[in-house]
N, C-alpha and C positions, 0 to 999 in steps of 0.2 A: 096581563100587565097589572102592575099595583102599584097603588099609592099608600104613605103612612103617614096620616095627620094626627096630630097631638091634639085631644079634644078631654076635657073635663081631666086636665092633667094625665091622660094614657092616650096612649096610640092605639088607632086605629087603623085597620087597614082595608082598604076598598082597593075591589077586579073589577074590571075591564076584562072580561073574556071573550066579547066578541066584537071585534069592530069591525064598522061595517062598510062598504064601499062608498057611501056620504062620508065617512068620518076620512076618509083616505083622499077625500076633495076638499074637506075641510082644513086639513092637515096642511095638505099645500097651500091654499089659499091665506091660513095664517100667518106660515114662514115663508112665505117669499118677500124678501126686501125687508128680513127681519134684524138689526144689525145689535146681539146680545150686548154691546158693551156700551152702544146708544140706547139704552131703552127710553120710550116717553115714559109716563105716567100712564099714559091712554095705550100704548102698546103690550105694555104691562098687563092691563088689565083684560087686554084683547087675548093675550095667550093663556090669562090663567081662568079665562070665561070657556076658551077651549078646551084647559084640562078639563073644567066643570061637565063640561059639555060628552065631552070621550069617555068621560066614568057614568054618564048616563042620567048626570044630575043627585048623585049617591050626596054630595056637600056641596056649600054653598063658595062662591069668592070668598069670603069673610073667613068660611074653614080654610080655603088655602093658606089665606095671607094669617091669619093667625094661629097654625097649626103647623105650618112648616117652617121648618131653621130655614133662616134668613142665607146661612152657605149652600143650602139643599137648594134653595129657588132654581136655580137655572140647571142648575144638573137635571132637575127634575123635571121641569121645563122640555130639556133638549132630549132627554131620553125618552119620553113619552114619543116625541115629535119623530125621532129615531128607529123605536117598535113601531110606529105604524109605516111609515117609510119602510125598513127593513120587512116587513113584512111583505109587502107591497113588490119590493126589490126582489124578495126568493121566490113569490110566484113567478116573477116574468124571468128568472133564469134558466127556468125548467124549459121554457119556451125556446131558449135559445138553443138546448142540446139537438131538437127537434128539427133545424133548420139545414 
């Protein structure tokens, strides 16, 4: 998984290559009851503390919010949120051929 922050006028890009079965409870724990088209200020801040959190601490909030286009926010948001779900989702499918 990657990210691409605009930093000192270029992009950068930070992996996420491994995440880990915390990041898969934390994942849930941030989007539940998360409604994108209400966001507070404080919820905002809660999800993009989680991107910070799932690249491992690579940048800060302050790199989020001032390095990604303001259209990219939520796509970027939701797709993170998504790869680790989807992730998550293909292991237990495997599970179910087995039954």
């Amino acid at each position: 998984m990657e990210i691409i922050l605009k930093r000192d006028k270029k992009d950068k890009t930070y992996v996420a290559s491994f995440i880990s079965a915390r990041m898969v409870r934390r994942t849930i724990e941030v989007s539940n009851g998360i409604n994108f088209e209400s966001l507070s200020p404080e919820e905002l801040d809660k999800l993009i503390d989680y991107i910070v959190e799932l690249f491992g601490n690579q940048f800060t909030r302050d790199d989020v919010y001032d390095g990604l286009s303001s259209k990219d926010l939520i796509p970027t948001i939701t797709k993170c949120i998504n790869e680790v779900v989807g992730q998550m989702t293909e292991t237990t499918k495997g599970d179910e051929k087995n039954e």
